[in-house]
C-alpha positions, 0 to 999 in steps of 0.5 A: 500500500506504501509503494502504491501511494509513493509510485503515485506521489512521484508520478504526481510530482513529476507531472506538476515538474513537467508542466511548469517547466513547460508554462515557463517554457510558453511564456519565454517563448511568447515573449520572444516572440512579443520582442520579435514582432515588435522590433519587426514592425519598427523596421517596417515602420520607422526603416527604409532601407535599399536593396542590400543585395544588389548594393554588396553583390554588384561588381559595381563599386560601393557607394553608399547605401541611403538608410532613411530613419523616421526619427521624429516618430521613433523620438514622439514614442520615446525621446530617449532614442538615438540612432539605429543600429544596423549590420549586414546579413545578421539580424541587427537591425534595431533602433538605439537608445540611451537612458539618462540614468542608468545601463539597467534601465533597457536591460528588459524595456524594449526601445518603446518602453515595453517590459520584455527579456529581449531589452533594447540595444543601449549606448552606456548612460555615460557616453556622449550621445554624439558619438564624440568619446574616445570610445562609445559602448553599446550593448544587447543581449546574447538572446537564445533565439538569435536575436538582438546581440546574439550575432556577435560571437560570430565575429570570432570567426575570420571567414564570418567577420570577411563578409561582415566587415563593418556596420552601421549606426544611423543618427539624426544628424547622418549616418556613421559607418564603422569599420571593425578592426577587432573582435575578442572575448573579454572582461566585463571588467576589461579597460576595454569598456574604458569610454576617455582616456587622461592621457595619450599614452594611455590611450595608445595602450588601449588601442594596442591591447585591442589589437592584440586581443582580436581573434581576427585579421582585420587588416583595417587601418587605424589609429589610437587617435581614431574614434570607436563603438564597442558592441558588446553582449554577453558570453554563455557559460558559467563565468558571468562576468565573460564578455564577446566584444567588436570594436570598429574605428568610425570611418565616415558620416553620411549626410541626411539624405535630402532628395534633390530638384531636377535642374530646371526646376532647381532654377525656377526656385532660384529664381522665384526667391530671388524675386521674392527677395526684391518685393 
């Protein structure tokens, strides 16, 4: 009778382990999926990008590709909004933004202030949100779906960061294109996360540890002196304070892109201000 109500209780017991494993399975999976559908729609929304195939698979050389970003719609949701953040053929493609606070603030808020696993992709608090630091860190999550940060230790790997050599960051004021000249696993501790430096020197030694730490060949020229963005996620396993970071040197700013007139029109306006000016 004992090992009858004991086989039972067990069996009880592991029926009720089962099905909370699994509600909490669902409801991580349904918040991913809320994380995913939301960021989905802001690319739809606020992003117009080009054909980036066509842009990075034409014999053609490169030019720049014309992101458009609505800003003024992104910012109406949320003022603490500050760019977009984009790499090729990866799932990187989320709008940027920087609490006035704190790093916790977006760990689980998404950019519009919706409390979910997935957080946002952040600038430190401390940065200058114009990208004028020495060096800019920005983080995201190493989610387990893949997405926002995740794509980051794939940049270890040389055949990877060959055909993902930069990414980009666009801003109200134009967009910034970042060359990679490092990526590495490291501290959360590290002076890698160091934002100024007091002195050159100090900022020499910065540089030559990025270099030395890379687990690639960037072959990207750069200098101590050069501006740089530090994506950084976090690293699976035991050691909670293990970092996987790219490094890129800022390389050149886009303008807004403002569409022009055709030549006739473009002199009929010159013209009609000029006789406005005399009235």
């Amino acid at each position: 009778m004992n090992k009858k109500w004991l086989k039972n209780g067990l069996t009880l017991l592991f029926l009720a382990i089962f099905l909370y494993a699994g509600g909490n399975l669902f409801l991580i999976w349904q918040e991913y999926r809320q994380g995913d559908n939301l960021y989905q729609t802001a690319q739809t929304e606020f992003l117009t990008a080009p054909d980036m195939d066509a842009e990075f698979e034409s014999d053609e050389p490169m030019i720049w590709p014309t992101f458009l970003i609505d800003f003024d719609s992104l910012q109406a949701i949320n003022r603490e909004v500050k760019g977009w953040i984009w790499i090729y053929d990866t799932v990187v493609n989320y709008p940027l933004v920087q609490s006035g606070q704190n790093n916790d603030a977006y760990l689980h808020k998404t950019y519009d202030g919706t409390s979910n696993s997935s957080g946002s992709i952040f600038m430190d608090y401390r940065n200058a949100s114009d990208f004028s630091d020495a060096n800019t860190i920005i983080y995201g999550h190493n989610m387990k779906n893949g997405k926002m940060f995740a794509v980051l230790k794939k940049f270890g790997n040389q055949d990877f960061y060959d055909s993902h050599r930069e990414f980009y960051i666009m801003t109200p004021e134009g967009n910034r294109r970042y060359e990679i000249i490092a990526a590495f696993q490291t501290d959360a501790l590290s002076n890698i996360y160091d934002r100024n430096f007091s002195s050159t020197e100090k900022r020499q030694a910065w540089f030559q540890k990025v270099l030395r730490s890379s687990a690639i060949l960037a072959g990207v020229e750069a200098s101590a002196e050069d501006s740089f963005v530090t994506l950084s996620t976090c690293v699976s396993g035991n050691d909670y304070r293990a970092r996987f970071v790219v490094i890129g040197r800022f390389a050149e700013l886009e303008p807004i892109y403002e569409e022009t007139l055709p030549a006739e029109e473009a002199g009929k306006t010159e013209f009609q201000n000029e006789m406005n000016g005399q009235n």
